[in-house]
C-alpha positions as CSV (number, residue, x, y, z in Angstrom):
1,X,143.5,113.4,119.1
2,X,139.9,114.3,119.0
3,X,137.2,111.9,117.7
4,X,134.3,113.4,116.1
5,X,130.9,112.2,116.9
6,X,129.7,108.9,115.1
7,X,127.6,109.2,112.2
8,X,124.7,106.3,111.4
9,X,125.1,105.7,108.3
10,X,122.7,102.1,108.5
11,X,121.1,101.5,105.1
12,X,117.9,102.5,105.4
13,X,115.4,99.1,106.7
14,X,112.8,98.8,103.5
15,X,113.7,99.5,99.7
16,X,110.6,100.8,99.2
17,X,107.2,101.4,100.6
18,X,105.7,98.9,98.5
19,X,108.9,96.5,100.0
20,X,107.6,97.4,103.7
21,X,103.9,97.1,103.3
22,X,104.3,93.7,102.1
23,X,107.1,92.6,104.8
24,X,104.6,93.6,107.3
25,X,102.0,91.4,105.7
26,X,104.1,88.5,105.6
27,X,105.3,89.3,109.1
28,X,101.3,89.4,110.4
29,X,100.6,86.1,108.6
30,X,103.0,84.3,110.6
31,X,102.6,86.1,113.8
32,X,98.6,85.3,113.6
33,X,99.5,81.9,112.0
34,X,101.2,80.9,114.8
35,X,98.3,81.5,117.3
36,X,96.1,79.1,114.6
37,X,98.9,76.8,113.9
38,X,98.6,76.0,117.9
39,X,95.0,76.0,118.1
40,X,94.4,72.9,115.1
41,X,97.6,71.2,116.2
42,X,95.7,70.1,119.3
43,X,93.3,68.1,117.0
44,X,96.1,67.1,114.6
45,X,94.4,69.4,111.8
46,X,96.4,71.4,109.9
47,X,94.5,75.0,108.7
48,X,94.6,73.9,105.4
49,X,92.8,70.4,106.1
50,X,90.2,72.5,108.3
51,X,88.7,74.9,105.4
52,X,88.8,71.9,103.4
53,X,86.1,70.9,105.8
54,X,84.4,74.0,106.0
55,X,84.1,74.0,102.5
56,X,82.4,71.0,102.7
57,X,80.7,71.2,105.4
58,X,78.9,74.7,103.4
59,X,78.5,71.9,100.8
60,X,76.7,69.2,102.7
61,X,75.1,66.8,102.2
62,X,76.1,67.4,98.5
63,X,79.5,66.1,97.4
64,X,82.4,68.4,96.1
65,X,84.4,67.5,93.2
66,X,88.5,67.7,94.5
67,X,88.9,70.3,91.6
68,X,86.6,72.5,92.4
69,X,87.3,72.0,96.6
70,X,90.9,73.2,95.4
71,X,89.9,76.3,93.9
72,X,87.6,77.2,97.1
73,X,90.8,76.5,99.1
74,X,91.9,80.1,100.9
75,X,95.8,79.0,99.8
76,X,96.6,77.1,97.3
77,X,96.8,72.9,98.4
78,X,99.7,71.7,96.4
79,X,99.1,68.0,97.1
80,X,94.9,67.8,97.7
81,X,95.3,64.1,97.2
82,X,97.6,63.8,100.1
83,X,95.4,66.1,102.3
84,X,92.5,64.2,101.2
85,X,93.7,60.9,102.1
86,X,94.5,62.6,105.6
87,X,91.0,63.1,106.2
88,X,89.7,60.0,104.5
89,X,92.0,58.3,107.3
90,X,90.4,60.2,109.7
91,X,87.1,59.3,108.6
92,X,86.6,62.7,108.3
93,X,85.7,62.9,104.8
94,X,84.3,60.5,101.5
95,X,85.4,60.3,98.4
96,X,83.7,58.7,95.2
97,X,84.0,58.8,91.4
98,X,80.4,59.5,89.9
99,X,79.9,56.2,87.6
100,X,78.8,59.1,84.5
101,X,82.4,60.5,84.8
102,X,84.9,57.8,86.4
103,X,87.4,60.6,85.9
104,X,86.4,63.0,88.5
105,X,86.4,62.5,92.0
106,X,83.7,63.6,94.3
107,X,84.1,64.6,97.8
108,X,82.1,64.9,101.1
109,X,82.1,65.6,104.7
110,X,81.1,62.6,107.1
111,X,79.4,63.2,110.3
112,X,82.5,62.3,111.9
113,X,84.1,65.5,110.4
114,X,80.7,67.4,110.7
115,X,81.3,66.5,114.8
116,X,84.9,67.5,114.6
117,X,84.0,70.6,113.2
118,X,81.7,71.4,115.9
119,X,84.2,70.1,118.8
120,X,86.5,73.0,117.0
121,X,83.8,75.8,116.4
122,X,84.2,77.5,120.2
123,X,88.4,77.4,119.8
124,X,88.1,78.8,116.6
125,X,85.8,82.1,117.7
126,X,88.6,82.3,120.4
127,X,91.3,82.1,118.4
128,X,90.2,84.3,115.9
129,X,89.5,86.8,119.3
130,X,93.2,86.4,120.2
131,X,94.6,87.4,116.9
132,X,92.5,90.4,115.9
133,X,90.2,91.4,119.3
134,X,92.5,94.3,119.9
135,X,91.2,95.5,116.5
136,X,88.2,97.9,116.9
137,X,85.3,97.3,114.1
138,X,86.3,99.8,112.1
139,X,89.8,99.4,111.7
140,X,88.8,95.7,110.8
141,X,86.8,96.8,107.6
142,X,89.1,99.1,106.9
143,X,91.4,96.5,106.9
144,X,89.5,94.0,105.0
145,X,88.6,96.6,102.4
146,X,92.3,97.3,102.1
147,X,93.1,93.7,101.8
148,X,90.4,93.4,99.2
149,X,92.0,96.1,97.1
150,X,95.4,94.8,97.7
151,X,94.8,90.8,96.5
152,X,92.1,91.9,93.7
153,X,94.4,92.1,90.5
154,X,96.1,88.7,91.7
155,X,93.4,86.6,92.0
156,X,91.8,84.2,88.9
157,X,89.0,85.6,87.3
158,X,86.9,82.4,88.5
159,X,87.5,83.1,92.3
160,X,85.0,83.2,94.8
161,X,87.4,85.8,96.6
162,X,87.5,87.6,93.3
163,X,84.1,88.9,93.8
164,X,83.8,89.8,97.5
């Protein structure tokens, strides 16, 4: 009995191109989110908890109100209370209702979180070195241009991302 050769007849791997770009972005995220994920675990920060401190750290010495933090946010903070109280724990951050409008609350960095951000500010630069240094200058724009072009009809007319 003769066999005839095997065929491969595998679906194909993406539906679409559209289907494969965005696999690959998600599949980036985590690859590069793992290298941060590993850097701010060593200071028990989360990367979430250390924009919010970068936000307010671009803020200070002026207060933030948590609204307006979450919208500065680079993804989205379902519970900002919760990572709020985090870093109130910490001391890292203040909180304080402005007696004209007991209804919002205001927040701010403390120099405790000032001084953590600094501690961070070298492992952060190598970090970011480790996940995109292999990445010549060009290709970075590129990229970021691309990326620009990519998120642009997603985001909320009121975002600060919306017009960089």
């Amino acid at each position: 009995m003769t066999t005839s050769p095997t065929r491969d007849v595998r679906a194909p791997r993406f539906d679409s191109l559209c289907q494969e770009a965005y696999l690959n972005l998600w599949r980036t995220y985590d690859r590069l989110k793992a290298l941060e994920d590993e850097l701010f675990s060593q200071f028990d920060l989360s990367a979430q908890q250390y924009n919010a401190l970068r936000l307010l750290e671009a803020s200070h010495p002026e207060t933030v109100p948590t609204l307006t933090l979450g919208t500065r946010l680079i993804s989205r903070a379902p519970d900002m209370t919760r990572m709020l109280d985090r870093l109130e724990e910490r001391g890292l951050v203040h909180r304080e209702r402005r007696p004209e409008n007991r209804r919002v609350v205001e927040v701010g960095i403390t120099p405790a979180g000032l001084k953590q951000l600094q501690e961070l500010a070298d492992s952060v630069q190598d970090c970011h070195q480790r996940q995109l240094g292999h990445v010549s200058a060009a290709d970075l724009t590129t990229l970021v241009k691309l990326l620009q072009t990519v998120r642009h009809p997603h985001e909320e007319e009121q975002s600060t991302w919306r017009k960089m």
